[in-house]
N, C-alpha and C positions, 0 to 999 in steps of 0.2 A: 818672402813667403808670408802671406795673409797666416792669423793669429788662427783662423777657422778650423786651416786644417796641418797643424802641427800638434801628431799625436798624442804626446806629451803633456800638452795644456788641454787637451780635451781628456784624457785620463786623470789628470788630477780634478780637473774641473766634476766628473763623473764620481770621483772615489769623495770629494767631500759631499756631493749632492745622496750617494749612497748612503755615507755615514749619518746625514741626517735622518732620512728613510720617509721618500714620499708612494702615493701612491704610485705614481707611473713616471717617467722622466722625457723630456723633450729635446730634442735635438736641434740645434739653430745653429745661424749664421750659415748654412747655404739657399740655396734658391736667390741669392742675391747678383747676381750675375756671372759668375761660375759656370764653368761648361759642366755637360754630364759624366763627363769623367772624371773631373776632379771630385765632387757630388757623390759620387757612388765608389770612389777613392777612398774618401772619409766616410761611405759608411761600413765600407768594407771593416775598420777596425771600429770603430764606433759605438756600434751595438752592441759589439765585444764589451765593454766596458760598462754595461747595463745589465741592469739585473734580468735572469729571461721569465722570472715570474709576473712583471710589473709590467704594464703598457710602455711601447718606446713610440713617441709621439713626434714624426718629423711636419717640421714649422714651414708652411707657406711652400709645399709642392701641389703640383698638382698635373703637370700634365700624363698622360696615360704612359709612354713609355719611364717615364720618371717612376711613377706610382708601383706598375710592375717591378722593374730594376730593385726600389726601396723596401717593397715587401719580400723578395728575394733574399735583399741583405737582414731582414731582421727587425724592419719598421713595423708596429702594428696599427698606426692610424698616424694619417697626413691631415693638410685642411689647406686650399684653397680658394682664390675669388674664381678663378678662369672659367668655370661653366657659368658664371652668371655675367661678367665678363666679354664672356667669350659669345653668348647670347646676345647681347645688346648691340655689339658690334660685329652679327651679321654670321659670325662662323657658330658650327658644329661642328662635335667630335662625333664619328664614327668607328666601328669595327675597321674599317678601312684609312679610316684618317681623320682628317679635319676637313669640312668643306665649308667654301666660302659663298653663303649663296649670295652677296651682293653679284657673283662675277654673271656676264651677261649667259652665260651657257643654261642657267639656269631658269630663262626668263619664257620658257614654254615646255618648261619638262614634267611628264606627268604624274612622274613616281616620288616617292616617300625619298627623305634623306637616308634612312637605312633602308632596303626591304627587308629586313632579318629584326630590325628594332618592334616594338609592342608599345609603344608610348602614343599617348594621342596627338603627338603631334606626328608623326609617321602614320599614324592607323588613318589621319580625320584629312592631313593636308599633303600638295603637293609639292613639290620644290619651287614651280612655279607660283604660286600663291603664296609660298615664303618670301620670295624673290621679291615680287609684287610688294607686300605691305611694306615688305625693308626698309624698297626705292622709296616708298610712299611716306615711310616714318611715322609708319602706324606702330603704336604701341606694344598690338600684340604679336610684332615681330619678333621685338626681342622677350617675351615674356613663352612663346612657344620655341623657341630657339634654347633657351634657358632651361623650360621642362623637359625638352628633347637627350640635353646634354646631363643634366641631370639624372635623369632616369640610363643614361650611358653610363655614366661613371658608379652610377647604385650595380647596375650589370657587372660593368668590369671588377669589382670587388664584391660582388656575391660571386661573380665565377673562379676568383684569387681563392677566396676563404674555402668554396668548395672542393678545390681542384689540391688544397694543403688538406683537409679532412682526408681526403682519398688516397693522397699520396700520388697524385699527377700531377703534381705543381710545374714536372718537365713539357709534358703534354700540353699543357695548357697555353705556360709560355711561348712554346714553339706555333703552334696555332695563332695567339696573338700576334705575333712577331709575322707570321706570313702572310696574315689578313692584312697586317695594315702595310707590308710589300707590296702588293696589289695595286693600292690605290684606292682612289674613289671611284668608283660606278664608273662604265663609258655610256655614252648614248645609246651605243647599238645599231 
């Protein structure tokens, strides 16, 4: 058993970082190739063992069902590369999932990577014209691919934070959870 997630050491490891007494405390050693069960395993007790006045900061997540799952269990801020990442080579995160626009389907389509997104690069471009600069290795492929996912993942944690102010955080979940069932867009 990896040292990560044996309770034990990560309680004591928590109860000396308390007795110092920082602002906020961090959460590491997962995201390191772990499945999401073990992941959300450990943070089922985890957060327990933190203070709930203080920020709990989990180290290098980032993708959208992770992110959900970890503010569920008790995280209040993540930080990852993968929207900038995940821009430069070619994919987006949507409501609905991840899309790859390198794939050829995309290379006369005339709609927005989300229609439901508000970001300029949904509002200004079209998947097609994504597609295009990719192949072409024009720069601003991955730089609108980046803003795109960017301005996703600002969404999905304005709609987390709101959805806990309100006390729908089940509501909320459950909607995430069936959008990105779906899939991506069909042709039509």
């Amino acid at each position: 058993m990896q040292g990560g997630v044996i309770p034990h050491l990560r309680q004591e490891s928590a109860e000396a970082l308390t007795a110092i007494g920082f602002d906020g405390y961090a959460i590491g050693g997962l995201a390191v190739g772990e499945g999401q069960d073990t992941m959300f395993g450990v943070l089922d007790y985890a957060t327990g063992f933190l203070p709930t006045d203080k920020p709990r900061y989990l180290m290098g997540v980032g993708k959208p069902d992770d992110i959900v799952g970890a503010v569920l269990r008790g995280v209040d801020m993540m930080d990852c590369v993968l929207p900038s990442r995940s821009g430069r080579t070619g994919q987006a995160w949507t409501r609905r999932g991840q899309v790859n626009i390198k794939n050829a389907r995309h290379a006369d389509d005339p709609r927005p990577l989300d229609e439901n997104c508000t970001c300029p690069a949904c509002r200004s471009y079209s998947r097609a014209y994504l597609h295009h600069v990719f192949r072409a290795g024009e720069m601003i492929s991955g730089m609108l691919l980046t803003w795109h996912n960017l301005h996703y993942f600002q969404e999905l944690m304005a709609g987390l934070r709101d959805a806990i102010a309100t006390g729908q955080t089940a509501a909320f979940v459950a909607d995430f959870h069936a959008q990105r069932a779906e899939g991506d867009i069909s042709r039509g």
